[in-house]
Each structure stands twice: as structure tokens, then as C-alpha cells.
py3Dmol code that shows the C-alpha trace and the ligand (Angstrom):
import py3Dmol

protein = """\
ATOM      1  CA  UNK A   1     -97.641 -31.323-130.614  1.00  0.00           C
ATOM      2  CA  UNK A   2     -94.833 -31.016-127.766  1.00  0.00           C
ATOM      3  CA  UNK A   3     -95.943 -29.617-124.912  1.00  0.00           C
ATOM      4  CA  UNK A   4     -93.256 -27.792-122.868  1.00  0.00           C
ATOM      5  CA  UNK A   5     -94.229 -27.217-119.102  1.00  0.00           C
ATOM      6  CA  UNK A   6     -92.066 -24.323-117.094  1.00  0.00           C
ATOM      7  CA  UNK A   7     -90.770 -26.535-114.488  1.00  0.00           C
ATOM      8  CA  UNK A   8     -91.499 -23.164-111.634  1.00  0.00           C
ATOM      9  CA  UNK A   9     -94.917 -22.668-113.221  1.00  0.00           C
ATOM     10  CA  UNK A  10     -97.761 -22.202-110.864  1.00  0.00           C
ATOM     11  CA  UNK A  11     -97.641 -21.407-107.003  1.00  0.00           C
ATOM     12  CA  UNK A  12     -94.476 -19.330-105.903  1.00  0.00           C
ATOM     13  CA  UNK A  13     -93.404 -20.346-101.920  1.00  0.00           C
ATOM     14  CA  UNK A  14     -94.523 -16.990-100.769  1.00  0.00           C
ATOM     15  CA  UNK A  15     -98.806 -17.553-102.241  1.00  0.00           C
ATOM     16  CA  UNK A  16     -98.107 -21.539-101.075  1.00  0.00           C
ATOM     17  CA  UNK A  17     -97.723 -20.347 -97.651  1.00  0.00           C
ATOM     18  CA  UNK A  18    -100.446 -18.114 -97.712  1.00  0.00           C
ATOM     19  CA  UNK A  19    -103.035 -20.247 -99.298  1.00  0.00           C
ATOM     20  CA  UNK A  20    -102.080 -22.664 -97.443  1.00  0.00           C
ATOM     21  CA  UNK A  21    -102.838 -20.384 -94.014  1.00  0.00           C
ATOM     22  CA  UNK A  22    -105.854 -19.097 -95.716  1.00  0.00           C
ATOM     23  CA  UNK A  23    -107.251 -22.337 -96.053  1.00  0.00           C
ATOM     24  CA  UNK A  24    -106.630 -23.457 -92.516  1.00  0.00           C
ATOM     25  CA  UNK A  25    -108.131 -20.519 -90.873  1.00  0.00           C
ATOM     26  CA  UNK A  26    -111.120 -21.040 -92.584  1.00  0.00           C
ATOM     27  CA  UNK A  27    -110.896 -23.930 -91.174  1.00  0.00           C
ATOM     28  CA  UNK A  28    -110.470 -23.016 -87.556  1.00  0.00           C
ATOM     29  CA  UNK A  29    -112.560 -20.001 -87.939  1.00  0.00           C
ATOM     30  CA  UNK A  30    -116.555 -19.036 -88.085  1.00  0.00           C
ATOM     31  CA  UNK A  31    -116.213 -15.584 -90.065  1.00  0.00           C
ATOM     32  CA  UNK A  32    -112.795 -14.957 -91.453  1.00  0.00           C
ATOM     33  CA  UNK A  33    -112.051 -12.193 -94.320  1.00  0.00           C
ATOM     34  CA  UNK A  34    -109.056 -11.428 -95.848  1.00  0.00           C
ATOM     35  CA  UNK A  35    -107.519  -7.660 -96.471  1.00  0.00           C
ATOM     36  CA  UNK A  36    -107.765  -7.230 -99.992  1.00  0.00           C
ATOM     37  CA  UNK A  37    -108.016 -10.958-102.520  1.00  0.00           C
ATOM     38  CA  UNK A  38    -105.593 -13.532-101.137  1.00  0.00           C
ATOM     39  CA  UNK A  39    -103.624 -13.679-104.491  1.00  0.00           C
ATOM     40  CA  UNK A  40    -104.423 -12.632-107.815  1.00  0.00           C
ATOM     41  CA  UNK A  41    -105.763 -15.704-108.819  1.00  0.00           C
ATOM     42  CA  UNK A  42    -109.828 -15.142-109.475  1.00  0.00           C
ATOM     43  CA  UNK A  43    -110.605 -18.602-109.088  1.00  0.00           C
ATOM     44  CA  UNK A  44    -108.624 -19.531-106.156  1.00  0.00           C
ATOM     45  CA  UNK A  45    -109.898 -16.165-104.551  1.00  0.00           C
ATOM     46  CA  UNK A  46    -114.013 -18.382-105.361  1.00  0.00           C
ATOM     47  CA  UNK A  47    -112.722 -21.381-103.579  1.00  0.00           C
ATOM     48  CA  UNK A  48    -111.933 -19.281-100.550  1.00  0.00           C
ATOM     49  CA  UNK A  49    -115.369 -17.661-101.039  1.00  0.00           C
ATOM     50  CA  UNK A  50    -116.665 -21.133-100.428  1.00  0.00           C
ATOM     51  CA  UNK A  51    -114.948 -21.908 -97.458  1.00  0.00           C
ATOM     52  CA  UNK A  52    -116.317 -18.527 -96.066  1.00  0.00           C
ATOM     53  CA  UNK A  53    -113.394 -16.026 -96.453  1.00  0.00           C
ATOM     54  CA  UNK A  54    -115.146 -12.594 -97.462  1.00  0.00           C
ATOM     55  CA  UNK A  55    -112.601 -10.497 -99.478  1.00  0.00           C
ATOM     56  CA  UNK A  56    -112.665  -6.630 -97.767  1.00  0.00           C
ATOM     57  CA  UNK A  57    -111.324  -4.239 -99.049  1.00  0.00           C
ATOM     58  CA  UNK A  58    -110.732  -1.394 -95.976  1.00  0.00           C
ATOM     59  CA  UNK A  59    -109.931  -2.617 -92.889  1.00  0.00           C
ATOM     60  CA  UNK A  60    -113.146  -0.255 -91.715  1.00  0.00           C
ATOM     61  CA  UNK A  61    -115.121  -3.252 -93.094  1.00  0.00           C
ATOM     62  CA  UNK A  62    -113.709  -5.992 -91.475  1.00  0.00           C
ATOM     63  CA  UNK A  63    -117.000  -6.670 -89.469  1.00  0.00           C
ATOM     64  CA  UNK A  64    -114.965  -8.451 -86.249  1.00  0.00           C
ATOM     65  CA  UNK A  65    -113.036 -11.219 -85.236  1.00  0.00           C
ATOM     66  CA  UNK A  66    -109.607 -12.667 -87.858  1.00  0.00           C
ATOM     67  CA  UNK A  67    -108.356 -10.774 -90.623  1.00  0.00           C
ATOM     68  CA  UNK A  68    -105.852 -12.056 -93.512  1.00  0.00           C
ATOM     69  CA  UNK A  69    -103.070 -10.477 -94.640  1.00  0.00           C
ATOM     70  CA  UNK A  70    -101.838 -11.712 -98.233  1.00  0.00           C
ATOM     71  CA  UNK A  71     -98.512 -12.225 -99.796  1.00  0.00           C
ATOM     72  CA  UNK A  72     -98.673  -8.848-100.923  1.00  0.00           C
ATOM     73  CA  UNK A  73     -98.481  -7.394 -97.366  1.00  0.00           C
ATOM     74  CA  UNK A  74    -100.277  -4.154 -95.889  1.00  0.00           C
ATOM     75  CA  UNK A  75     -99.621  -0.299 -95.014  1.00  0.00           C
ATOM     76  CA  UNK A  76     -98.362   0.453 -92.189  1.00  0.00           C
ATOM     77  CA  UNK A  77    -101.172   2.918 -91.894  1.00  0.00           C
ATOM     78  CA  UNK A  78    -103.307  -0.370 -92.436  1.00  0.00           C
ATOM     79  CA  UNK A  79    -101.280  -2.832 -89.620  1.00  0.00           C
ATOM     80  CA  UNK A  80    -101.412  -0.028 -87.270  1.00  0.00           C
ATOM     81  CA  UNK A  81    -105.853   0.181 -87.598  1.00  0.00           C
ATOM     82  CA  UNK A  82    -105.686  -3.105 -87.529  1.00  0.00           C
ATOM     83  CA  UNK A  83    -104.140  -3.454 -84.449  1.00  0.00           C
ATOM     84  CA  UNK A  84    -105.869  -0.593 -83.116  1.00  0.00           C
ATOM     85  CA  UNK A  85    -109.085  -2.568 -83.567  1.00  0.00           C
ATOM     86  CA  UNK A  86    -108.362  -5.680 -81.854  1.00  0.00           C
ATOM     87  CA  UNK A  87    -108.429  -8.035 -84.134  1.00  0.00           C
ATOM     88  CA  UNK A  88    -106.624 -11.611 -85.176  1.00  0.00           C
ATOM     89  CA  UNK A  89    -104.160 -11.325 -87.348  1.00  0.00           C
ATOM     90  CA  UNK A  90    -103.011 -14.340 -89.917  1.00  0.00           C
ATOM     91  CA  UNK A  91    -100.388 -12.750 -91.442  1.00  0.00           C
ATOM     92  CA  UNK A  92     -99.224 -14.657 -94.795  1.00  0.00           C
ATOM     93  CA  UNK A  93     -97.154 -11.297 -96.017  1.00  0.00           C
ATOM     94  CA  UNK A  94     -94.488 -13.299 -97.537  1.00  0.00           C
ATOM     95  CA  UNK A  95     -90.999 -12.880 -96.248  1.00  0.00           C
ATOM     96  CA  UNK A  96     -89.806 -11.628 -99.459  1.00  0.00           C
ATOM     97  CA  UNK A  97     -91.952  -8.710 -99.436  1.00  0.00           C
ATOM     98  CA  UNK A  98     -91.467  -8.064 -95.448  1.00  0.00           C
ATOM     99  CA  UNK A  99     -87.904  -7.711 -96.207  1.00  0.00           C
ATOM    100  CA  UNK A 100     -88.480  -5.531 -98.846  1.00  0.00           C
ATOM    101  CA  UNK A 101     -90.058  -3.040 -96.453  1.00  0.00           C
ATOM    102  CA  UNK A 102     -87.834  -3.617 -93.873  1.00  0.00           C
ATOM    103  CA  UNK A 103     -85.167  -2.426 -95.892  1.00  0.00           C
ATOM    104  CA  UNK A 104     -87.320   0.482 -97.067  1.00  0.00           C
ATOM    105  CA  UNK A 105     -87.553   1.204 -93.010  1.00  0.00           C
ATOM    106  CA  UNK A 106     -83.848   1.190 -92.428  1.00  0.00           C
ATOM    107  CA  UNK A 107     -83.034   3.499 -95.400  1.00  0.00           C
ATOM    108  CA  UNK A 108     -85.519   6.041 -94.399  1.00  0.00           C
ATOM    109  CA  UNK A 109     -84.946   5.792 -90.876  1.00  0.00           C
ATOM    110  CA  UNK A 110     -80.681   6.263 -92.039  1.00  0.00           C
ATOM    111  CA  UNK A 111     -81.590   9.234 -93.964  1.00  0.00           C
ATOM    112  CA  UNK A 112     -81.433   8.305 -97.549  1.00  0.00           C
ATOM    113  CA  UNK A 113     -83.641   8.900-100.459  1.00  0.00           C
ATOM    114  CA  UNK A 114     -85.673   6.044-101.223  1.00  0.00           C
ATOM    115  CA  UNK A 115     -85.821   4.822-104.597  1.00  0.00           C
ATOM    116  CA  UNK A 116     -88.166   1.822-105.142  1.00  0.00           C
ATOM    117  CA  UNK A 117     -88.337   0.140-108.641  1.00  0.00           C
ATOM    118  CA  UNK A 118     -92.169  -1.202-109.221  1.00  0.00           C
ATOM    119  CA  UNK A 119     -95.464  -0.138-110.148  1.00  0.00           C
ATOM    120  CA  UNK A 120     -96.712   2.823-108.503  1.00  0.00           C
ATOM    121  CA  UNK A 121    -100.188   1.273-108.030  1.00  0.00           C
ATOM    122  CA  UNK A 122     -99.307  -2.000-106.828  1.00  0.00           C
ATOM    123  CA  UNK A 123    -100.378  -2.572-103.268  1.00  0.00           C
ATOM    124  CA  UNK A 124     -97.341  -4.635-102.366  1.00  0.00           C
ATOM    125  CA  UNK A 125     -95.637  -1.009-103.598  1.00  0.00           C
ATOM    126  CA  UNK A 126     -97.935   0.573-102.084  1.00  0.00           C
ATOM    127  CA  UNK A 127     -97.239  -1.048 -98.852  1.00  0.00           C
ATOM    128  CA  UNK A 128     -93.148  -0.722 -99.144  1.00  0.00           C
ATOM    129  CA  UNK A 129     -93.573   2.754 -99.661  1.00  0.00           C
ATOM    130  CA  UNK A 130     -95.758   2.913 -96.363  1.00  0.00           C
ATOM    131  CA  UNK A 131     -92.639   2.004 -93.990  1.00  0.00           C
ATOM    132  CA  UNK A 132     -89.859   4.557 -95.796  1.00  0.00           C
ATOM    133  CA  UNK A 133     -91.134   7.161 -92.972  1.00  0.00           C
ATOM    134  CA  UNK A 134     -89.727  10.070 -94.147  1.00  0.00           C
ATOM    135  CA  UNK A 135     -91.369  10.613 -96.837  1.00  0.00           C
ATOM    136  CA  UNK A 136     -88.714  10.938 -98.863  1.00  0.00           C
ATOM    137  CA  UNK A 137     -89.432   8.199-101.887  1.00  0.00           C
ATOM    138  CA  UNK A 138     -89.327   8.010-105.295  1.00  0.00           C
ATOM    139  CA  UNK A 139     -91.280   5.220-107.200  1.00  0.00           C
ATOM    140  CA  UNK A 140     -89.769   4.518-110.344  1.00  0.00           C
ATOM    141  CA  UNK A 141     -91.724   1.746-112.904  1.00  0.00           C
ATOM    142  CA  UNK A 142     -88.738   2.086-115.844  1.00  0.00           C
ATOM    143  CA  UNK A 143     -85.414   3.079-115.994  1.00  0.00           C
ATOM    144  CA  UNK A 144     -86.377   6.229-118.295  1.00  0.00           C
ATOM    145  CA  UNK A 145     -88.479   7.741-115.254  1.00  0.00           C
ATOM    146  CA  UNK A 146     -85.332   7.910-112.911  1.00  0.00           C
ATOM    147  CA  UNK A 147     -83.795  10.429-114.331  1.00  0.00           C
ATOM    148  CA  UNK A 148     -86.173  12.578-112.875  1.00  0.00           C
ATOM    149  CA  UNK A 149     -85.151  11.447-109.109  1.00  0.00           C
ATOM    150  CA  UNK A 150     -83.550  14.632-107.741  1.00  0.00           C
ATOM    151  CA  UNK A 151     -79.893  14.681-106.875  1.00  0.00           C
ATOM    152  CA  UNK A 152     -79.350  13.843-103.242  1.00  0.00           C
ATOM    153  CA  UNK A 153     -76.750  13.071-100.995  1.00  0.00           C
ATOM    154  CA  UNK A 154     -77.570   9.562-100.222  1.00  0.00           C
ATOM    155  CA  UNK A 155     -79.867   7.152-101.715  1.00  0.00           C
ATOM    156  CA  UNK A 156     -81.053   4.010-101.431  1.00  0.00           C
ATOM    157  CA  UNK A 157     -82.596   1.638-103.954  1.00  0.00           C
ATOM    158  CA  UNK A 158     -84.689  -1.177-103.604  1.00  0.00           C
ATOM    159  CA  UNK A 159     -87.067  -2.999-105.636  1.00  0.00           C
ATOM    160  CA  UNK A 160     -90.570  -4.642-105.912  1.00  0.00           C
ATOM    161  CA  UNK A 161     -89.798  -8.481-105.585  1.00  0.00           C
ATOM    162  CA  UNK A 162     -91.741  -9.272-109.029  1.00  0.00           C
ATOM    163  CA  UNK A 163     -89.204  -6.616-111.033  1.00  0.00           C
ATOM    164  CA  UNK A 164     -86.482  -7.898-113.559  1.00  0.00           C
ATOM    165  CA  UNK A 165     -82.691  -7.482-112.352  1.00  0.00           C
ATOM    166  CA  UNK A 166     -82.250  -5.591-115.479  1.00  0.00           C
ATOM    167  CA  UNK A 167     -84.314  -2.849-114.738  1.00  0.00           C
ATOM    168  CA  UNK A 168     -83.446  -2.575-111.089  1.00  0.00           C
ATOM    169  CA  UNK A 169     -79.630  -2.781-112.817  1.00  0.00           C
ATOM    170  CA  UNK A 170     -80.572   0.278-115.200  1.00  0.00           C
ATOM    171  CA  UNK A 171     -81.818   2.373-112.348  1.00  0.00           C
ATOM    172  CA  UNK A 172     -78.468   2.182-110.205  1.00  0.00           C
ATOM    173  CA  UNK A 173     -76.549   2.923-113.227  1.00  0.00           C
ATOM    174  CA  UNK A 174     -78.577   6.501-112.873  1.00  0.00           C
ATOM    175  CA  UNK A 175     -79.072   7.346-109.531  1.00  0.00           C
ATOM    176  CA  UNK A 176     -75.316   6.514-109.519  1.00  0.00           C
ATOM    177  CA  UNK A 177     -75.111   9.383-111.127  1.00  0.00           C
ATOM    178  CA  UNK A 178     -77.599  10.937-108.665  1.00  0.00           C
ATOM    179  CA  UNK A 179     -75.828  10.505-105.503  1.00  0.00           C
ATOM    180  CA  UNK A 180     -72.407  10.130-103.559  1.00  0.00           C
ATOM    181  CA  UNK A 181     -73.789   7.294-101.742  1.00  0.00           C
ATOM    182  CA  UNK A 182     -75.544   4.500-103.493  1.00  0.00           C
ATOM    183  CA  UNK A 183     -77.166   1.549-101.195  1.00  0.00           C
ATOM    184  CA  UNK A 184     -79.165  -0.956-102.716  1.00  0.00           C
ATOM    185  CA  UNK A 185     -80.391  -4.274-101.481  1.00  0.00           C
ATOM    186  CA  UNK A 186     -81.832  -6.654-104.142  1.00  0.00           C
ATOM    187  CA  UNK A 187     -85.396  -7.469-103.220  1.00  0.00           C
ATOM    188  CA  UNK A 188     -86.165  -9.108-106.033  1.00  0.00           C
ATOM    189  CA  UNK A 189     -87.551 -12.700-105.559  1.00  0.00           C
ATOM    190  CA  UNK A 190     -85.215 -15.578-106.701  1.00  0.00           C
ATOM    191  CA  UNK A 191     -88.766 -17.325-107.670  1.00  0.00           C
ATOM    192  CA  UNK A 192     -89.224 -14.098-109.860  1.00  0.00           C
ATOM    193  CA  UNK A 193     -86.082 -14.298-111.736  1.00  0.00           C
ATOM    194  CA  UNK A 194     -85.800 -18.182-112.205  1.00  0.00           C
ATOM    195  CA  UNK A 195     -89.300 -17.982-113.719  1.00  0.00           C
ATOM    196  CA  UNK A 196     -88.606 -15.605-116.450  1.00  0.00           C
ATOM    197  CA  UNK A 197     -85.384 -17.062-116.978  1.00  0.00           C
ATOM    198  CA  UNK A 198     -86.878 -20.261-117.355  1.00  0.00           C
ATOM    199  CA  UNK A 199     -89.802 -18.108-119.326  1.00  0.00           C
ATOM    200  CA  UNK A 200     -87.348 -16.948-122.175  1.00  0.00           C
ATOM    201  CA  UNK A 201     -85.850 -20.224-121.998  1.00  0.00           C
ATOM    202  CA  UNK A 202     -89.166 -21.870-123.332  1.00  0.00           C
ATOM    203  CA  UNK A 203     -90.212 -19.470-125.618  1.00  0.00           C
ATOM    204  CA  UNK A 204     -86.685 -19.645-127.630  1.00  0.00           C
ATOM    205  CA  UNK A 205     -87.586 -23.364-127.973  1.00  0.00           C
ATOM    206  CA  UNK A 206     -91.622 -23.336-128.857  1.00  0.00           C
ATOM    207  CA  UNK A 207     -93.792 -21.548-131.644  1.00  0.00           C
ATOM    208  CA  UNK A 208     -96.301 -20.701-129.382  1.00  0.00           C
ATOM    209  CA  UNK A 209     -96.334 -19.746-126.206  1.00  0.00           C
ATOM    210  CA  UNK A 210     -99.714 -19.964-123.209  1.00  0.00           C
ATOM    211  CA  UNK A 211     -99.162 -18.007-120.239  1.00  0.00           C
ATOM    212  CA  UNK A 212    -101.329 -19.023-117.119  1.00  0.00           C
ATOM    213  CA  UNK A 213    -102.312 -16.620-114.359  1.00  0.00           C
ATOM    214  CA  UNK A 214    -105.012 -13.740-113.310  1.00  0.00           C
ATOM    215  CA  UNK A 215    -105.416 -10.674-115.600  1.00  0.00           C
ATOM    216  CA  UNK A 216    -105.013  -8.421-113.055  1.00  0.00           C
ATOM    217  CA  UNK A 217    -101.175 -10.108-111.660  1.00  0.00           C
ATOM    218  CA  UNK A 218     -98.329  -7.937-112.079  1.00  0.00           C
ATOM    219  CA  UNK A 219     -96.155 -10.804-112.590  1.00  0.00           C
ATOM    220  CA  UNK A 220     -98.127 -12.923-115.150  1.00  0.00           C
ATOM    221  CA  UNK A 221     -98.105  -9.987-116.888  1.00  0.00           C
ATOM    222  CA  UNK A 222     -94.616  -9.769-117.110  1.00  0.00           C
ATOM    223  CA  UNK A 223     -94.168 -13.007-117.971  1.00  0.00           C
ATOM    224  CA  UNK A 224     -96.060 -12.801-120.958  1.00  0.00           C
ATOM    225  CA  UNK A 225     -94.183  -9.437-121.574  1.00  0.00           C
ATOM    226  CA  UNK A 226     -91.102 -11.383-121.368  1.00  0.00           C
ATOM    227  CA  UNK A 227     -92.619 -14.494-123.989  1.00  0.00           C
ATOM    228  CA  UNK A 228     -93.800 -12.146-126.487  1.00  0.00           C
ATOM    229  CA  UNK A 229     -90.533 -10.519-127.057  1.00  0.00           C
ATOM    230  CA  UNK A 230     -89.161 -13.701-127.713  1.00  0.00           C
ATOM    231  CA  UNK A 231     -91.885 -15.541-129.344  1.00  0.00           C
ATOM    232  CA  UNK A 232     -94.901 -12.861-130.518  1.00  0.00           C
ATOM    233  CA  UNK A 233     -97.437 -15.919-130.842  1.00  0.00           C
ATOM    234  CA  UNK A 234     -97.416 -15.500-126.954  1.00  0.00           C
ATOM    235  CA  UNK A 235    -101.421 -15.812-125.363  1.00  0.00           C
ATOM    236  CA  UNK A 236    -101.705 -14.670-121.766  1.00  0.00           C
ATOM    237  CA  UNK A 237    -104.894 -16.800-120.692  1.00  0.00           C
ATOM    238  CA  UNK A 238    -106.695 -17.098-117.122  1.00  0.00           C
ATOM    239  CA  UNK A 239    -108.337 -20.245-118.188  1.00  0.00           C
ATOM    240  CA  UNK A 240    -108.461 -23.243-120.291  1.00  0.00           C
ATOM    241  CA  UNK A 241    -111.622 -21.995-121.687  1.00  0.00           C
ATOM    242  CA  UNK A 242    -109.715 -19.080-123.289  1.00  0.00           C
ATOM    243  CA  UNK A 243    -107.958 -21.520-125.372  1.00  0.00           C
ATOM    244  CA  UNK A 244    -108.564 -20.604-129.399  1.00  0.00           C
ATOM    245  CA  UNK A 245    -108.150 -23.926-131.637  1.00  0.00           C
ATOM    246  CA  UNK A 246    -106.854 -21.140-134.442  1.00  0.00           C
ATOM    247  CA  UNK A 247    -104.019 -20.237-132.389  1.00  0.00           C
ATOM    248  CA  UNK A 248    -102.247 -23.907-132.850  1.00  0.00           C
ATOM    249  CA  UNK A 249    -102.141 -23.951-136.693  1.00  0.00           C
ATOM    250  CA  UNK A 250     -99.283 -24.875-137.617  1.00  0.00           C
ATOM    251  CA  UNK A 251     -97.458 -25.491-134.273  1.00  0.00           C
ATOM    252  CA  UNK A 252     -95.324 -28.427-133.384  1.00  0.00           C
ATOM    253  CA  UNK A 253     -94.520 -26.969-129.776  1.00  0.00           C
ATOM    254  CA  UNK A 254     -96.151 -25.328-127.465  1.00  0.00           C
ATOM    255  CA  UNK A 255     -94.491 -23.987-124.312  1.00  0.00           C
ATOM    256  CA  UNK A 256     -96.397 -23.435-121.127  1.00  0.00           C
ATOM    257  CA  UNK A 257     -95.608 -21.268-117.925  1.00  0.00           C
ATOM    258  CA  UNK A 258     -97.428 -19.614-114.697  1.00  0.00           C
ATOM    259  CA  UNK A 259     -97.508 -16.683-112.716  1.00  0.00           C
ATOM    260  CA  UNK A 260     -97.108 -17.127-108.991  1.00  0.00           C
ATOM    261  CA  UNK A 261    -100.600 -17.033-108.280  1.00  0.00           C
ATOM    262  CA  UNK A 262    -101.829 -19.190-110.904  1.00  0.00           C
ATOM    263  CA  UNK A 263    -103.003 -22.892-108.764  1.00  0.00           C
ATOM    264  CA  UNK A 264    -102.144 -25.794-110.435  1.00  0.00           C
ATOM    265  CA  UNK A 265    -105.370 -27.317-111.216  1.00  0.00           C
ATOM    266  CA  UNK A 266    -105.463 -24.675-113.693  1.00  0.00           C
ATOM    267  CA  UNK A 267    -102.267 -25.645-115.356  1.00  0.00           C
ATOM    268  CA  UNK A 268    -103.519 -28.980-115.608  1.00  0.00           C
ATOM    269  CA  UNK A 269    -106.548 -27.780-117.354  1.00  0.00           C
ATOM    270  CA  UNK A 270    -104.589 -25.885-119.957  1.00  0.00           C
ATOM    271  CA  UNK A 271    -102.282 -28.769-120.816  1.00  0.00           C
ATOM    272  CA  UNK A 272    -105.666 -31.288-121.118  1.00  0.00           C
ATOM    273  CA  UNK A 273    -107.281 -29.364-123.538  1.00  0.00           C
ATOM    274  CA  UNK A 274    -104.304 -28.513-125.401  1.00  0.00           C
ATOM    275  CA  UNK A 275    -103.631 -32.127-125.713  1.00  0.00           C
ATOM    276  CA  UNK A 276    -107.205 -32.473-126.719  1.00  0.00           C
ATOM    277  CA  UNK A 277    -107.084 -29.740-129.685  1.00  0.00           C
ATOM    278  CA  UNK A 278    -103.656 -31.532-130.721  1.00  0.00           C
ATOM    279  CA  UNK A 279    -105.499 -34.565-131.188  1.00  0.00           C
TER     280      UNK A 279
END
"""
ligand_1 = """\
7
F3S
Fe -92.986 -14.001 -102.183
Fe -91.540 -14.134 -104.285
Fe -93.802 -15.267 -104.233
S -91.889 -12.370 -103.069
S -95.058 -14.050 -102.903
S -92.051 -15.848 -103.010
S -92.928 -14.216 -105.985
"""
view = py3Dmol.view(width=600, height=400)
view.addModel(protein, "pdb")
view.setStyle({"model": 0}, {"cartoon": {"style": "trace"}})
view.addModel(ligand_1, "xyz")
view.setStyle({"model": 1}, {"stick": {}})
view.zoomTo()
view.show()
């Protein structure tokens, strides 16, 4: 069996950095917690646990002292308690994201209608949405749900960094038709893109594909959203452990990617054990 590794699986540069700072302020710190799971990664999220980073999830039960902020990023309503409470800040809200709400800032504060292509649940949407001030925002997860964005002079689209160009393409098409004035700046992540390219890429070429990252990651998910179109003998798995020997009957190669969150001793589990059932 061939394996085929995604050559941007695992660790994006945004969760790098921020495991990465999570690690050394446990270091440098007694009693750390972080806002929220660092990433969506289960089993990175344990090894933290070890080092003594409690996960919280309000910032009323941040008992005292330093406070992460993941990749995802945080309300405003959140960065303003936080502040208000005197506490350290290590804030590993990746730049990607930051810009995102930066932008969402600017259009609000210029008077446009925000339109932000994600999922409405996700709490880096959640926190986006948190700087377009005005209150005027429309969240839109598919290109079908923008046609119910009201017609408005002016409005401005942006995107959550893990969506596909091609949605964030089909939802200008129709708030072009929504507007006189369309802005958009693309916030989608270059890492996001070059992984599903590199995603479809490696399902065209394998019979089965294993895609590596937390359940509960919005863009593992999509990954394996992307592989099964493509290639329907698509598994998304957390761990090597998941790993069915049935799955490989009859396959000659098997293509492997990773969400941004998954670490790579994971990877490196998958690929041992599927060179072990190959054998
Ligand atoms: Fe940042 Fe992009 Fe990763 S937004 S967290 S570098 S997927």
C-alpha cells in the first residue's frame, strides 16, 4: 500500500504559534487557564491539562492571575471583562482571524451591512461578529441563505478564515445583486485553501482517503467534506485507534491529510499503524 501524506497536514502557523505560547506560559506560570480549549485538538488540549492549563469556559471563572486566548480569538464583550478584571493576557488569536475582525470593525464603523460567510455557532464567528458594532450583520453558512440578506445600500462581505473561496465567491455574486456598493476583503486563510487544494489533490489520486483532526473542528470537517466528494471511501478519524482493518480491502493507496489543529504525533500514529495493517 502507498501511503500519500498531505504535505500541509497537521499544525496550521496560526495553532503553531499558539501552542507554542500555551506551552511556554505554563511554563512561566503557577495557575494558567485558557478561554475556551486551546485548539480543537482533544488530545493536545490533555497535554496542556498536564502542564496545568485549566480550560474555562466564561471569563467569570477564570479564578485569577493569566488567561489564554486561542487562535480562535474572543468577543469583544469577552476582551473588554477581561480587561476589566485585571488580568494577564497571552493572546495567541492568530493574525488571520484578528484581521478578520478588524475588517468587520471598519465596515461597521463605515456604515455598511456586514455580511460574514461561516458558521453561525463558531466562536471564531462568534467573535468577528462581536466587533461589527452596529449591529447590522448577517451570518451566512451557504450561498442559498444569502438571498435572504436584505437589500441595502452598502455592504460589506467578509469571511470566516476556514471557508472555501467558492462559497465566499457565490455569496458576492448575490449580495451583488443586493447592494450598490459591494466591499469585500478575503479573510480566508491561505493555509485553508492550500490544504483543501492539496486535499482534492490526494483524494483524485488514492482509493481511500483518512482524515486526521478533532470531531468537533470546523475545518477537519471540511476537509473530509471536501475528500468524500471526490473519493466517498473518505474516514474522518481523531485517532489511530479509530483505524478499521475492513476499510483497506482492496486498496493500493491510501491518502492522508490534517486539519489545522491536528499535532503531528498523531499523524505519525495514523501512518504507523496503517503501515502495520498493510503488512
Ligand atoms: Fe490562523 Fe489560518 Fe490557522 S486563520 S489559526 S493560520 S487556519
Amino acid at each position: 500500500m502507498t501511503i500519500l501524506l498531505a504535505r500541509s497536514a497537521g499544525f496550521c502557523f496560526g495553532v503553531k504559534r499558539a501552542t507554542r505560547m500555551a506551552f511556554e506560559a505554563a511554563d512561566s506560570h503557577d495557575g494558567i487557564c485558557s478561554l475556551g480549549p486551546i485548539i480543537h485538538s482533544p488530545q493536545l488540549v490533555e497535554k496542556l491539562e498536564e502542564k496545568g492549563v485549566v480550560v474555562v469556559h466564561a471569563v467569570k471563572d477564570i479564578p485569577e492571575g493569566a488567561v489564554i486566548i486561542r487562535s480562535h480569538g474572543v468577543t469583544s464583550g469577552e476582551l473588554k471583562e477581561i480587561n476589566a478584571r485585571d488580568l494577564e493576557v497571552v493572546d495567541a488569536t492568530c493574525p488571520f482571524v484578528k484581521s478578520a475582525q478588524d475588517y468587520a470593525a471598519l465596515l461597521s464603523r463605515e456604515g455598511y451591512g456586514v455580511v460574514l460567510v461561516g458558521e453561525r455557532e463558531h466562536p471564531e464567528v462568534q467573535g468577528i461578529l462581536s466587533y461589527a458594532a452596529s449591529g447590522d450583520v448577517f451570518v451566512v453558512a451557504a450561498p442559498d441563505e444569502a438571498e435572504a440578506i436584505p437589500r441595502r445600500k452598502r455592504l460589506g462581505l467578509i469571511a470566516q478564515t476556514t471557508q472555501s473561496f467558492e462559497t465566499l465567491r457565490q455569496v458576492a455574486d448575490i449580495c451583488l445583486k443586493k447592494c450598490q456598493e459591494l466591499r469585500i476583503f478575503n479573510t480566508i486563510c491561505d493555509a485553508t485553501s492550500v490544504r483543501q487544494e492539496e486535499a482534492r489533490e490526494i483524494a483524485r489520486k488514492s482509493d481511500l482517503v483518512l482524515v486526521i483532526g478533532g470531531f468537533n473542528s470546523a475545518n477537519t470537517t471540511r476537509l473530509a467534506q471536501i475528500c468524500t466528494e471526490i473519493q466517498p471511501r473518505t474516514h474522518h478519524i481523531e485517532t489511530a485507534e479509530q483505524l478499521r482493518a475492513e476499510w483497506f480491502q482492496g486498496v493500493v493507496t491510501v491518502g492522508i491529510t490534517a486539519g489545522a489543529s491536528t499535532p503531528r504525533w498523531l499523524i505519525d500514529e495514523v501512518i504507523h499503524r496503517v503501515r502495520n495493517i498493510s503488512n
